[in-house]
N, C-alpha and C positions, 0 to 999 in steps of 0.2 A: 504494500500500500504506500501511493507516494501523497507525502502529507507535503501541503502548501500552506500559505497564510497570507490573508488579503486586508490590508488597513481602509478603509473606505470612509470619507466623510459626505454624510446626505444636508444639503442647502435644501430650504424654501419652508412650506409649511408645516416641520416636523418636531415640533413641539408642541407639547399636551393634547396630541390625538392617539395616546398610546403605542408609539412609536417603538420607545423602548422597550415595553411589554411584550407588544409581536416578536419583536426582533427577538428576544429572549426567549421565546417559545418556540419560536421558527427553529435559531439555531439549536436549539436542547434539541429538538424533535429529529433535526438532521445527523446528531450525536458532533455537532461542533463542539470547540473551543473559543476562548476569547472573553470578548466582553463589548457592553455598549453604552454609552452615555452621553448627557446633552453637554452640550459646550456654549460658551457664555455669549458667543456671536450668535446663537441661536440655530446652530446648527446641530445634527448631531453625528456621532464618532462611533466607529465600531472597528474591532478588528476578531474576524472568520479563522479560526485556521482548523485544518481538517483534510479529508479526500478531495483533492480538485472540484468535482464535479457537484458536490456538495456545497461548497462554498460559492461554486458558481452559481449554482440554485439561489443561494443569500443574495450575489448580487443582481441577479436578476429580481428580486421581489425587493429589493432596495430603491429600483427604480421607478414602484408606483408607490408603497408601503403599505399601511393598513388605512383603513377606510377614514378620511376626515383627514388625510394625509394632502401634499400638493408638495408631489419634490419636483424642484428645480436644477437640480445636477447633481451628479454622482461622481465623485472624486474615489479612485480606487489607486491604491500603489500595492504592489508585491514586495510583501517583507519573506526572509528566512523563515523557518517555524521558531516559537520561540517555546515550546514545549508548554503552553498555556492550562490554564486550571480547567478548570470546564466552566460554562459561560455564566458570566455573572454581570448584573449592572451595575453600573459603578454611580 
């Protein structure tokens, strides 16, 4: 199994429409690692690491999010694994 890890920050309407909550449950569900939380410019932060195809799944539902959601760009960088806890919001 080849583990990757994806740092992504989501812009636009993604705070307090339970943003963090999906993402947490998305990636638990997908057996990822990582962690997510908002940032003070109002955007928020996450970083996937896990099975490629799995994390890709993450960034693909990053780019509508959960309902009452309105993302405006998706910023992804490819980090090493950083041998992560299992996913927590911070």
């Amino acid at each position: 199994m080849s583990v990757t890890r994806a740092r992504v920050v989501v812009r636009g309407r993604v705070q307090g429409v339970f943003f963090r909550a999906e993402t947490s449950s998305r990636a638990r569900a997908l057996g990822l690692h990582g962690w997510v939380r908002n940032r003070p410019d109002g955007a928020v932060e996450a970083a996937f690491e896990g099975e490629r195809e799995r994390v890709d799944s993450m960034l693909r539902w990053c780019e509508h999010g959960p309902a009452g959601a309105r993302v405006e760009s998706v910023d992804v960088e490819w980090e090493p694994p950083a041998d992560a806890p299992l996913f927590e919001v911070r």
